[in-house]
C-alpha positions in Angstrom: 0.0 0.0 0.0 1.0 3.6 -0.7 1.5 5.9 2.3 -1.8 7.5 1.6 -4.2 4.4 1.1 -2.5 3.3 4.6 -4.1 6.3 5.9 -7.7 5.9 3.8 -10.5 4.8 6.0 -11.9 1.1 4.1 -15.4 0.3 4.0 -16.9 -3.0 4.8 -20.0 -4.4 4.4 -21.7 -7.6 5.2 -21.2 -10.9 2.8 -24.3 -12.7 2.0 -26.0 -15.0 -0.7 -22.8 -14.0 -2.7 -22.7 -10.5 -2.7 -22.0 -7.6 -0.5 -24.5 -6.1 1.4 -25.7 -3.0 3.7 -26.9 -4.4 6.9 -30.4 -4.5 7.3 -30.6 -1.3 9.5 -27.6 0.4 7.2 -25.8 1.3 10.8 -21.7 1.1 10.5 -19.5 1.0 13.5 -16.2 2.1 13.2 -12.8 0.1 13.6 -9.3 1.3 14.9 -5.7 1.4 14.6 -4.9 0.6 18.4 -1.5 2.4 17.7 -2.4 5.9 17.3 -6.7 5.4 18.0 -7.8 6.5 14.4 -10.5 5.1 12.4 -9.2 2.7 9.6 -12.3 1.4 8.5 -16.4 2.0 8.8 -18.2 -1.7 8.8 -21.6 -2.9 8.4 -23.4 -3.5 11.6 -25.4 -6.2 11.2 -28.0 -7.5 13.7 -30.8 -10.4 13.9 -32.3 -9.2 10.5 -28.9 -9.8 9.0 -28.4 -13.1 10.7 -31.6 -14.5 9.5 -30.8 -13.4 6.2 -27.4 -14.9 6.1 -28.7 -18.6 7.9 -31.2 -18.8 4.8 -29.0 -18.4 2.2 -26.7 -21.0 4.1 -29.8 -23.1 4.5 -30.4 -23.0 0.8 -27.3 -23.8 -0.4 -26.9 -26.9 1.8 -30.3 -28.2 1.3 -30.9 -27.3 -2.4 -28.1 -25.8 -4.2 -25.3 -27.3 -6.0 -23.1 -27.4 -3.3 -24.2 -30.9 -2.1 -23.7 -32.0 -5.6 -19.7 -30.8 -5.3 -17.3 -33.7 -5.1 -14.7 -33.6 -2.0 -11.9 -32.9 -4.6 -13.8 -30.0 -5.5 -13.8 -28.7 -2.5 -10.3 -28.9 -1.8 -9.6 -27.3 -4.9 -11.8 -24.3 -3.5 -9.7 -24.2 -0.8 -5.8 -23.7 -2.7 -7.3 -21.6 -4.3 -8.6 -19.4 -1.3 -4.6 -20.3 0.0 -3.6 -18.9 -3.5 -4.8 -15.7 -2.9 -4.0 -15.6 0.6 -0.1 -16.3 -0.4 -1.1 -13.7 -3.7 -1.8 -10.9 -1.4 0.1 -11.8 1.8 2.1 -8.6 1.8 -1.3 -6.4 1.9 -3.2 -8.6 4.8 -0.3 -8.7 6.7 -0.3 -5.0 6.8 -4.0 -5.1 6.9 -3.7 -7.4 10.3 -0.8 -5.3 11.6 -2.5 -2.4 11.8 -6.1 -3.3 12.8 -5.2 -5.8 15.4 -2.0 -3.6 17.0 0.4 -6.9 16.5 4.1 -6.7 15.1 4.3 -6.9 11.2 6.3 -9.7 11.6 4.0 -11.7 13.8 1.3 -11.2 11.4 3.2 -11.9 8.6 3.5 -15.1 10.2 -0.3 -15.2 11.2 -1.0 -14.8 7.2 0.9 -17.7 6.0 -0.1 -20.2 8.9 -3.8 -19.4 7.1 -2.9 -20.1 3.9 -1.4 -22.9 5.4 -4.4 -24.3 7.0 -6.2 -24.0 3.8 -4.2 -26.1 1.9 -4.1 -28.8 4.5 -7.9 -28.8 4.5 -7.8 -28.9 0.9 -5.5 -31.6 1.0 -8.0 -33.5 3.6 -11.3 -32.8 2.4 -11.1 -36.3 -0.5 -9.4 -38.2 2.6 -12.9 -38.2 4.8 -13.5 -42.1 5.2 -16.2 -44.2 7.0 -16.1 -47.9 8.4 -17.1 -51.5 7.3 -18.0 -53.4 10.6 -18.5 -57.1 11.1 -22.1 -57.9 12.4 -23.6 -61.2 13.3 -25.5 -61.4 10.7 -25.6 -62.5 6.6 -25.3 -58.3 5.4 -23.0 -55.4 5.1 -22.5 -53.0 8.0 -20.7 -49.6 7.3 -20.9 -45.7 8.2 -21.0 -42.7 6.0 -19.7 -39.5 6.8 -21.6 -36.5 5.7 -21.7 -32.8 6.3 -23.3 -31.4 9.8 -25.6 -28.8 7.7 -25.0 -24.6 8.7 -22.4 -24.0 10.8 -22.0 -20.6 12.5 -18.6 -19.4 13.4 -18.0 -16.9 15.8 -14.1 -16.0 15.5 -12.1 -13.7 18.1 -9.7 -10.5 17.8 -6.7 -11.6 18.4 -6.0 -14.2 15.3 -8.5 -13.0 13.2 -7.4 -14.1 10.0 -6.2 -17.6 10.9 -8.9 -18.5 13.3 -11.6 -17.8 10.8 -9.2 -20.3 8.8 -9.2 -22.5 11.5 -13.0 -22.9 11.3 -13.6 -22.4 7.3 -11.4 -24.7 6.2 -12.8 -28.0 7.7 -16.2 -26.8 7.4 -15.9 -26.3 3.7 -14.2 -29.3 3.3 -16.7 -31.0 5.1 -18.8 -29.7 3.0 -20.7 -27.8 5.7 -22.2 -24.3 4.9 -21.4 -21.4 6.9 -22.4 -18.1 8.3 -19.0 -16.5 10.2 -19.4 -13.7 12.4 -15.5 -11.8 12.7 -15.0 -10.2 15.8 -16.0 -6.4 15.8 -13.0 -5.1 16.9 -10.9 -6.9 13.6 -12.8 -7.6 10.7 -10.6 -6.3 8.5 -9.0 -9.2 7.1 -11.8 -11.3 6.8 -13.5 -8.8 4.8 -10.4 -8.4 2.3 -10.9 -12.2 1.4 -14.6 -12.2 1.1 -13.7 -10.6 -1.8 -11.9 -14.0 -3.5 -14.7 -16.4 -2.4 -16.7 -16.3 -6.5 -13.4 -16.5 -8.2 -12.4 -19.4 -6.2 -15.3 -21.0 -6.8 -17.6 -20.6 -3.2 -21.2 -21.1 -4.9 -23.6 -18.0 -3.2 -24.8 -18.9 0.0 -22.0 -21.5 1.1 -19.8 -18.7 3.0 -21.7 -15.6 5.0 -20.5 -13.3 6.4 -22.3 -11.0 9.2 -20.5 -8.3 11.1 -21.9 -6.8 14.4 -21.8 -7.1 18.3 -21.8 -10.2 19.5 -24.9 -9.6 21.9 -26.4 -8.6 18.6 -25.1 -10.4 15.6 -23.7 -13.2 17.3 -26.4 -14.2 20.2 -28.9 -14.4 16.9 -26.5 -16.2 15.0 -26.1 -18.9 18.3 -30.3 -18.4 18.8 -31.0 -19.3 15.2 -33.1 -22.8 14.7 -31.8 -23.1 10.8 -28.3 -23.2 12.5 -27.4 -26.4 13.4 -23.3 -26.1 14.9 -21.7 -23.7 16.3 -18.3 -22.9 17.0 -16.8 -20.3 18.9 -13.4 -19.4 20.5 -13.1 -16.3 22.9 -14.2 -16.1 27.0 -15.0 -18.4 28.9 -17.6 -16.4 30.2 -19.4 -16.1 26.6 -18.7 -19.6 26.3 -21.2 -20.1 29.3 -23.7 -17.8 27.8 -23.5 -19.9 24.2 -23.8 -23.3 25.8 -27.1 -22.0 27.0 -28.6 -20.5 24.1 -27.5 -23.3 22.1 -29.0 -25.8 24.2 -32.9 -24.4 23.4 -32.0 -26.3 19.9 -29.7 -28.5 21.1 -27.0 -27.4 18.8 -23.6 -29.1 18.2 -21.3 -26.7 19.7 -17.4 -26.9 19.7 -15.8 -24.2 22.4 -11.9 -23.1 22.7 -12.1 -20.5 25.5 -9.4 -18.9 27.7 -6.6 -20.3 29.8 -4.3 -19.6 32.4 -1.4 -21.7 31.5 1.4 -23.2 33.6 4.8 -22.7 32.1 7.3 -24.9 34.7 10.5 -24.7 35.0 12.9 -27.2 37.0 16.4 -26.7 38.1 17.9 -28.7 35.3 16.3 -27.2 32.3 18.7 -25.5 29.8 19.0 -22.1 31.4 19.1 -19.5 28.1 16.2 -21.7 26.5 14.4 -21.6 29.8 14.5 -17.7 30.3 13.5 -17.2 26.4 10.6 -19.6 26.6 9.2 -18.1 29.5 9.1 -14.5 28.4 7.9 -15.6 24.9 5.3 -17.6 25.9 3.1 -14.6 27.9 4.6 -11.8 26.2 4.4 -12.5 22.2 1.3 -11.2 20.7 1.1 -8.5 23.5 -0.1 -11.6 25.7 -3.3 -11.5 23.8 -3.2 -15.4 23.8 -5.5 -17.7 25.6 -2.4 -20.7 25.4 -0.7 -17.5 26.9 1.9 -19.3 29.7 1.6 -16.4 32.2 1.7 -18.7 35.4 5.4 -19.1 35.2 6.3 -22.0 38.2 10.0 -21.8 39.0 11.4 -23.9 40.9 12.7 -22.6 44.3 16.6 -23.5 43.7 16.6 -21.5 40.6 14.0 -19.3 41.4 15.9 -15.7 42.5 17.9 -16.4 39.7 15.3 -17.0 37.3 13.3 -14.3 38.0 16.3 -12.0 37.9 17.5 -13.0 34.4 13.8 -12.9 33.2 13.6 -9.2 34.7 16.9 -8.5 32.7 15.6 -9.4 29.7 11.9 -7.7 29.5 13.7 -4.6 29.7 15.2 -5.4 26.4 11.8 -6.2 24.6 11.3 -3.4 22.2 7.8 -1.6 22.4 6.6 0.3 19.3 4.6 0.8 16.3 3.9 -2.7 14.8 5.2 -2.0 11.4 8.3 -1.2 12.8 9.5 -4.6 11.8 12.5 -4.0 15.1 9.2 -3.8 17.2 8.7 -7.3 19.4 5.5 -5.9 21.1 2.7 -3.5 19.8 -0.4 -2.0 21.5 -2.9 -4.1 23.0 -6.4 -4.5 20.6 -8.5 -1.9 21.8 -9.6 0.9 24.7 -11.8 -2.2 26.4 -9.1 -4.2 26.9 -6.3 -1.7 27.2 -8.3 -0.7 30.5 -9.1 -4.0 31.8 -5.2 -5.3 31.6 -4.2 -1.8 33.5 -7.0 -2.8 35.8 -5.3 -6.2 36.9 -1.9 -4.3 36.8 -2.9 -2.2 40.0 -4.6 -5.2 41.3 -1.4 -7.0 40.8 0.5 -4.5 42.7 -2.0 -5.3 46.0 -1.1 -8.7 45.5 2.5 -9.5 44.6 5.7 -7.9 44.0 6.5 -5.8 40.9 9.7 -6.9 39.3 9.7 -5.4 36.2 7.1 -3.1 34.2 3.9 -2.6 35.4 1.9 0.6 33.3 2.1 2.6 30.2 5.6 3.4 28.5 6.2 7.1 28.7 7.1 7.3 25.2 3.5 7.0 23.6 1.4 9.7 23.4 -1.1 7.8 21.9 -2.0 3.9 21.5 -2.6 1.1 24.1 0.5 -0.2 24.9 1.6 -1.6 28.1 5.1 -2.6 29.4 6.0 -6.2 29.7 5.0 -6.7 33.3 6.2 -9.8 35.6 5.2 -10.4 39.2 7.0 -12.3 41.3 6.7 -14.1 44.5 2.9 -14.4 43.8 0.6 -16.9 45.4 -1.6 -19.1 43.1 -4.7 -18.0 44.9 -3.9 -14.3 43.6 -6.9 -13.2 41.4 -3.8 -12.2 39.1 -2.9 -15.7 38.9 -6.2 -17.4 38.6 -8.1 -15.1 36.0 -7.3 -14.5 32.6 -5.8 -10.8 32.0 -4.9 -11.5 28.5 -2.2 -8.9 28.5 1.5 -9.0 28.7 1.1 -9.9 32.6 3.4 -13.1 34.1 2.9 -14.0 37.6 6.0 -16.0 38.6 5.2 -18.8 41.3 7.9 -21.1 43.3 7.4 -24.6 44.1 9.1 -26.9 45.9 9.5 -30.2 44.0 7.2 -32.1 41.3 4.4 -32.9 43.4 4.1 -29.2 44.2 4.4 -28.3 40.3 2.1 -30.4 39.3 -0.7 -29.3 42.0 -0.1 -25.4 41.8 -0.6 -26.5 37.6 -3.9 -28.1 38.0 -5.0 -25.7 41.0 -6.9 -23.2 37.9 -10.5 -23.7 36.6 -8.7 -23.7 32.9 -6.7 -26.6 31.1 -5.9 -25.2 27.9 -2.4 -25.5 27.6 0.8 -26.2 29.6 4.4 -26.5 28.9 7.5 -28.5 30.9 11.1 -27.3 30.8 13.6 -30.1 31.9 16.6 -32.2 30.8 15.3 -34.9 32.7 13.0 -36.9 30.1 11.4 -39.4 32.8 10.4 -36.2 34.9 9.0 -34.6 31.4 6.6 -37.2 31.0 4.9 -37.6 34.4 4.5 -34.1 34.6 2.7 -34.3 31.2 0.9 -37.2 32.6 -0.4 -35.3 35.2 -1.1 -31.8 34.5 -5.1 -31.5 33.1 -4.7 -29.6 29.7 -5.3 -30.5 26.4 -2.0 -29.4 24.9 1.3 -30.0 26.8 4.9 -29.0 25.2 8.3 -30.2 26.4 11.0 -27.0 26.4 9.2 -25.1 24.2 6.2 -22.7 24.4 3.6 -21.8 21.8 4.1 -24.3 19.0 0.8 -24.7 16.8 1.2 -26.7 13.8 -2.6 -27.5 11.9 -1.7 -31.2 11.7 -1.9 -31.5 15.3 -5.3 -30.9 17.4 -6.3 -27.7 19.2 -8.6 -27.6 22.6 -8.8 -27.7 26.3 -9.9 -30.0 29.5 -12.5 -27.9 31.8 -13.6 -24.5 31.4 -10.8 -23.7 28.4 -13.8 -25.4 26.5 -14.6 -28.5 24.8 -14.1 -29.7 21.1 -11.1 -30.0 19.0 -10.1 -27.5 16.2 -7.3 -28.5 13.7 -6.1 -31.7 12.3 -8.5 -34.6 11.2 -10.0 -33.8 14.8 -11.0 -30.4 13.6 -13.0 -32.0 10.5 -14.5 -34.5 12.2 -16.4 -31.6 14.3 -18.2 -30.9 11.3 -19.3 -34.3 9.9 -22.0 -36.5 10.8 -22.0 -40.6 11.3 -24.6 -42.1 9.6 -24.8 -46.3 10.1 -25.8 -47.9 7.0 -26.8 -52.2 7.1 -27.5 -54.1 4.2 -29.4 -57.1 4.3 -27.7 -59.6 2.6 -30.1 -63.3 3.5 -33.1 -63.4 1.4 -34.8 -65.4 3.4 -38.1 -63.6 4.9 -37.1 -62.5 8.4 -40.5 -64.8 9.6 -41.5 -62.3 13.1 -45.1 -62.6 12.6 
């Protein structure tokens, strides 16, 4: 982009039946550059109207269009193409991302090919879905058939907004599932830009929808809606509650990844330089706006001064700034909302625990809401700053004793998204991820995510898988099929 189209305001509207559309009420809500607070774009603010116009069109297209009639190597062709474009204009939607969501160009760069990536890997799975033959006592053919779930709604959140809306498009389409997506209000952007590939690579009208708005607007109808028939959502736990409810009045399929509070442990014998990195990358990259964020670092004690010490040493390095500064490792956080609710736990955090290093806004932004890299030590795990999710650049460092203590202060949270083990000592690696109650567990390292591999949490970081086969199967159906094979009159009467 030119220097002057960075500064032009886009316009959005909503994507429906194959075209783009006013919302119903022809209200706009505006979207922001968290780095210096001014309007980049004006977008459609669609509400139930909108919804219920979108779930038709998906309704339509699954029960009588031509979609049905698409082979499953079609639809993987749909999606490289999608990834084509993706790769095509990756230099665009990376800046696009960078400056709606507040994240270093470089991290979104990153972001941009990982959903291109996921694309193609769905592609590559969707002629790969397979169903069972099973042996039955009797003289005829037992077997399943896997087939499409029907309308999905997708309610994606603002922190990955391009690649979690790829998370959730590409097995659904491959499924062959039809769709209505609701982006998150705050980061639309993206989403929006690609809308505009979905004819050219082949999306018949009504397959992929999209409905911006609120979610107690667009996306409570879009959850409320009887021609929906799965929804899946990743964001809060507290909306997660909210959906489960609404969704059970039709007792919709629902998959849920939600928030976290993840234990990142560290034992004596770990590789030190490794072990410092990992722990201030796993809360700190993407401003902490993470929910496999690892901002319960556990230390243990005969490292501990030490650790926290070097850690301390090495936030102050961590370069704040614009995010298309490409020297910038940590941008503003996404918005005014959560820019005051992460300063809100910051002076809570100073009530509970000690502040060793960070701990409020940088003095050298006049605008934008960024926040220093903040670690709190010597904090107890019954701290509200160690038990709820901030979803900032906040670590609260905790000591422990010895394994047992680890592994209890680990599974002392209401969440079990994601955990992560540092040691040299591969016996002790394992029983720790025996033990600990999440449903992703790394072994010195922090943050990997590959889309072969599956995606979800134990408790209340939601149920579900996303990614991998696992995140395909969410959107198929098994339907049993017998054959009777004896001609003989089955004789009951």
């Amino acid at each position: 982009m030119s220097s002057t189209a960075k500064q032009s305001v886009r316009s959005y509207q909503n994507y429906i039946n194959g075209k783009f559309v006013s919302s119903a009420t022809g209200e706009t809500f505006a979207v922001y550059d968290p780095s210096t607070e001014e309007v980049i774009a004006q977008v459609a603010a669609g509400g139930a109207a909108d919804v219920d116009s979108a779930v038709k069109a998906a309704r339509a297209a699954f029960d009588t269009g031509d979609w049905g009639k698409t082979s499953a190597q079609d639809r993987g062709r749909i999606l490289f193409k999608l990834a084509e474009k993706i790769r095509a204009n990756a230099a665009m939607l990376s800046e696009l991302e960078c400056r709606n969501t507040g994240k270093p160009l470089v991290e979104a760069e990153y972001d941009i090919a990982d959903a291109a990536t996921c694309f193609e890997y769905y592609g590559g799975l969707a002629n790969k879905v397979m169903g069972q033959t099973m042996p039955v006592p009797a003289n005829g053919l037992s077997f399943t058939l896997k087939e499409p779930m029907g309308v999905a709604g997708q309610i994606i959140p603002w922190n990955y907004p391009l690649v979690m809306a790829a998370w959730k498009l590409g097995p659904a389409i491959a499924a062959g599932c039809t769709i209505v997506l609701k982006p998150a209000e705050q980061t639309p952007c993206t989403m929006m830009e690609a809308a505009r590939w979905f004819e050219e690579a082949g999306l018949p009208p009504g397959v992929v929808n999209i409905v911006n708005g609120m979610g107690e607007t667009a996306g409570a109808a879009l959850v409320a809606h009887p021609g929906v028939d799965k929804i899946a959502f990743t964001g809060s736990a507290a909306v997660g509650k909210i959906i489960v409810k609404s969704a059970a009045d039709t007792l919709k399929r629902v998959t849920l990844e939600l928030g976290g509070k993840s234990p990142n442990i560290f034992f004596a014998e770990a590789d030190w330089e490794a072990a410092v990195d990992g722990a201030l990358f796993g809360v700190f990259i993407n401003q902490g706006e993470v929910c496999s964020a690892g901002s319960r670092i556990l230390v243990e004690k005969k490292i501990y001064s030490k650790f926290v010490e070097a850690m301390t040493e090495k936030a102050k390095k961590i370069k704040l700034g614009p995010p298309m500064d490409r020297e910038t490792k940590m941008g503003p956080l996404v918005s005014r909302e959560q820019y005051d609710r992460v300063t809100s736990y910051l002076e809570l955090g100073k009530k509970e625990a000690r502040v060793a290093s960070g701990g409020g806004r940088p003095k050298e932004f006049a605008k934008g809401y960024y926040v220093q890299p903040t670690i709190f030590c010597d904090v107890n795990n019954n701290a509200r700053i160690a038990r709820e999710e901030i979803f900032g650049p906040v670590a609260t460092v905790i000591p422990f004793e010895n394994e047992a203590e680890a592994i209890r202060i680990a599974n002392d949270t209401p969440y079990g998204l994601a955990a992560a083990v540092w040691t040299r000592d591969i016996f002790k690696a394992f029983r720790v991820v025996k033990a600990v109650r999440a449903g992703i567990v790394w072994i010195n390292h922090m943050q990997p995510t590959y889309v072969e591999a599956p995606w979800g949490g134990y408790k209340q970081s939601g149920f579900g898988r996303e990614l991998g086969p696992w995140g395909l199967e969410e959107y198929l159906e098994t339907k049993q099929v017998f054959v009777n094979l004896d001609e003989t009159p089955i004789g009951w009467y």
